[in-house]
C-alpha positions as a Markdown table, in Angstrom:
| # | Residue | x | y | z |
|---|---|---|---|---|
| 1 | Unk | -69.6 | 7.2 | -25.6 |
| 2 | Unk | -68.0 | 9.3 | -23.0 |
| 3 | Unk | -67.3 | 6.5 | -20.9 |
| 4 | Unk | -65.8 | 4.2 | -23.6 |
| 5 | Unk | -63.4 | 7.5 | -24.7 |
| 6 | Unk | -62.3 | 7.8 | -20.4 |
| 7 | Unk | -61.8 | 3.6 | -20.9 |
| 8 | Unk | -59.6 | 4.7 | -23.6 |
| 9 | Unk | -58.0 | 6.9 | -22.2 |
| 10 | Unk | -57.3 | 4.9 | -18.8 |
| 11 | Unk | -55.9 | 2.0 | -21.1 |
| 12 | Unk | -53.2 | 4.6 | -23.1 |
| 13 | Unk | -52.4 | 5.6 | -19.7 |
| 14 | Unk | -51.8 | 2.4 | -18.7 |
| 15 | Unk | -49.9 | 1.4 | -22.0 |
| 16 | Unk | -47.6 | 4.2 | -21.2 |
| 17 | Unk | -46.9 | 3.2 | -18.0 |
| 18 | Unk | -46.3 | -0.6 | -19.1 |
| 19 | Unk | -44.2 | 0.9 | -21.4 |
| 20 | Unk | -42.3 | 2.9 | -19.4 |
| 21 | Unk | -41.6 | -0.1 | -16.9 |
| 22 | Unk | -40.5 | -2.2 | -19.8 |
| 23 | Unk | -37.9 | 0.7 | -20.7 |
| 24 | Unk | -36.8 | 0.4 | -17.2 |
| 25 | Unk | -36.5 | -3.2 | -16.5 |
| 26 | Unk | -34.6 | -3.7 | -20.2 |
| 27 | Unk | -31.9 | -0.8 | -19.5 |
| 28 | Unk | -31.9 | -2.9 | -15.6 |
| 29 | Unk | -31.1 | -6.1 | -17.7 |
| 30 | Unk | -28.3 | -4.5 | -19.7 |
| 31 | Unk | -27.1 | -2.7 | -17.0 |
| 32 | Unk | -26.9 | -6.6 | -15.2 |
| 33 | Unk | -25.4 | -7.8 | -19.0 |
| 34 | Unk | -22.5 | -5.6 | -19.1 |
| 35 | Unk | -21.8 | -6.3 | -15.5 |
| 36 | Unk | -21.7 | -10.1 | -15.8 |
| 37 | Unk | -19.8 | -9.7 | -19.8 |
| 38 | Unk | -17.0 | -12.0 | -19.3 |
| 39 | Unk | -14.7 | -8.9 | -21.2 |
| 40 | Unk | -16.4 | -5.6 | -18.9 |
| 41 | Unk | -15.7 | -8.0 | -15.7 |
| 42 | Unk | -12.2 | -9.1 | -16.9 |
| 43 | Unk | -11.0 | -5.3 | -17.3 |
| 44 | Unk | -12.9 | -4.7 | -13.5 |
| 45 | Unk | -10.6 | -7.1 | -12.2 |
| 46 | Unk | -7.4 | -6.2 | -14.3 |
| 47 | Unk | -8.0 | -2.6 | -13.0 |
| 48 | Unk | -8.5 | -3.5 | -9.1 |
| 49 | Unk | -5.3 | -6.1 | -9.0 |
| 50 | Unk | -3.3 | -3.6 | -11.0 |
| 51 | Unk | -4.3 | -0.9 | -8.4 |
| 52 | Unk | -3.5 | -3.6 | -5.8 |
| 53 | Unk | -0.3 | -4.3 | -6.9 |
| 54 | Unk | 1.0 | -0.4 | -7.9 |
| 55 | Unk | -0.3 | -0.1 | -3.4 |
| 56 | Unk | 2.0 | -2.8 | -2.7 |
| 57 | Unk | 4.8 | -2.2 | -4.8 |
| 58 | Unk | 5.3 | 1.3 | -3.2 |
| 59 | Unk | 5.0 | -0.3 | 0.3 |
| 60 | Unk | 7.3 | -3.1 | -0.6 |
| 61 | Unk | 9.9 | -0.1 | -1.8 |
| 62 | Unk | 9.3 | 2.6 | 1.0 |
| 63 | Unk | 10.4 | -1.1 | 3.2 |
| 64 | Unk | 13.6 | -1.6 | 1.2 |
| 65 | Unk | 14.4 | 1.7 | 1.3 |
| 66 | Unk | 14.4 | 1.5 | 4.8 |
| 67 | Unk | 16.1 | -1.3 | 4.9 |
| 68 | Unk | 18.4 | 0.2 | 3.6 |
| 69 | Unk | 18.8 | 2.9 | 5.6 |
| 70 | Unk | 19.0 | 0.9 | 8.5 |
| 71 | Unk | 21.8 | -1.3 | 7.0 |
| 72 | Unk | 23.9 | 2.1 | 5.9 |
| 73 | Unk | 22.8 | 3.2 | 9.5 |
| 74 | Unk | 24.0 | -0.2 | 11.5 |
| 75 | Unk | 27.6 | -0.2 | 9.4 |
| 76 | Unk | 28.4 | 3.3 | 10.1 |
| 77 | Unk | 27.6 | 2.7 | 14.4 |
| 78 | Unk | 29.3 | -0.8 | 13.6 |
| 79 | Unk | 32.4 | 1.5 | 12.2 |
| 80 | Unk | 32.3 | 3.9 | 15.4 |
| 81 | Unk | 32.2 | 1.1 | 17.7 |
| 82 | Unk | 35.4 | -0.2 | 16.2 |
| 83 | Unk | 36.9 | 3.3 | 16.4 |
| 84 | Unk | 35.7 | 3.8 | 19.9 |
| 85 | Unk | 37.0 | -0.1 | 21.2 |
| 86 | Unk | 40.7 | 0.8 | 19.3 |
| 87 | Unk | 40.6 | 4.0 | 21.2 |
| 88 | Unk | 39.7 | 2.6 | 24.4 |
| 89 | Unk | 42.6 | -0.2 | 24.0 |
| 90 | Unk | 45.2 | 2.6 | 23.0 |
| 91 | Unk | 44.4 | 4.3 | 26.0 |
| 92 | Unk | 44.6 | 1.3 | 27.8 |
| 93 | Unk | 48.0 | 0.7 | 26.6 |
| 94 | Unk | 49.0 | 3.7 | 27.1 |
| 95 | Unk | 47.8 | 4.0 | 31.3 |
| 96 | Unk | 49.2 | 0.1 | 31.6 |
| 97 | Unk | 52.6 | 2.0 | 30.5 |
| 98 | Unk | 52.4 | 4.5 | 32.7 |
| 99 | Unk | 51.6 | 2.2 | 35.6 |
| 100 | Unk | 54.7 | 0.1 | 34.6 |
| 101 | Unk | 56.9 | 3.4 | 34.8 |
| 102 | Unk | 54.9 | 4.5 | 38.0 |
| 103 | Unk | 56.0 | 0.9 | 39.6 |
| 104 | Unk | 59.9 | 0.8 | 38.1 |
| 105 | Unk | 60.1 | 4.3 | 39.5 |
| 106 | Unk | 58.7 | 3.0 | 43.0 |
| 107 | Unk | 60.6 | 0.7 | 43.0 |
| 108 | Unk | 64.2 | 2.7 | 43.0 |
């Protein structure tokens, strides 16, 4: 008798542990069903390529802002350059002038 009731008692045990694997490997295969569900997946990837494209769209703005910046940037040295050149042919003028009265005055 008493080793019929520890046979019984070994084979609950056991059931319970069966059991408890079975609890296990089904919340494994849902786990795996929700991950492969054609809707859970679709949201997955809708989230990643819209985080994706939020990354790039900054980097694509900070670049046009820079852009630009340089543009603004390259007119305005474009627009000193000019002043300088007429500056530097005004003063050119105005020494080839001098020269000229220099030489007419040598020249008496």
């Amino acid at each position: 008798m008493r080793q019929s009731k520890i046979q019984m008692q070994d084979i609950h045990a056991q059931r319970v542990e069966y059991a408890k694997d079975i609890r296990d490997l089904k919340a494994s295969v849902d786990t795996t069903r929700r991950a492969l569900d054609p809707e859970e997946l679709a949201k997955h990837v809708a989230d990643n390529n819209t985080a994706f494209i939020g990354e790039h769209l900054g980097h694509l703005a900070t670049i046009a802002k820079l852009g630009h910046n340089t543009a603004n940037e390259t007119k305005a040295a474009l627009a000193n350059l000019k002043d300088t050149t007429q500056n530097i042919a005004t003063t050119q003028q105005q020494l080839a002038a001098v020269a000229n009265r220099l030489e007419a005055r040598d020249a008496r």
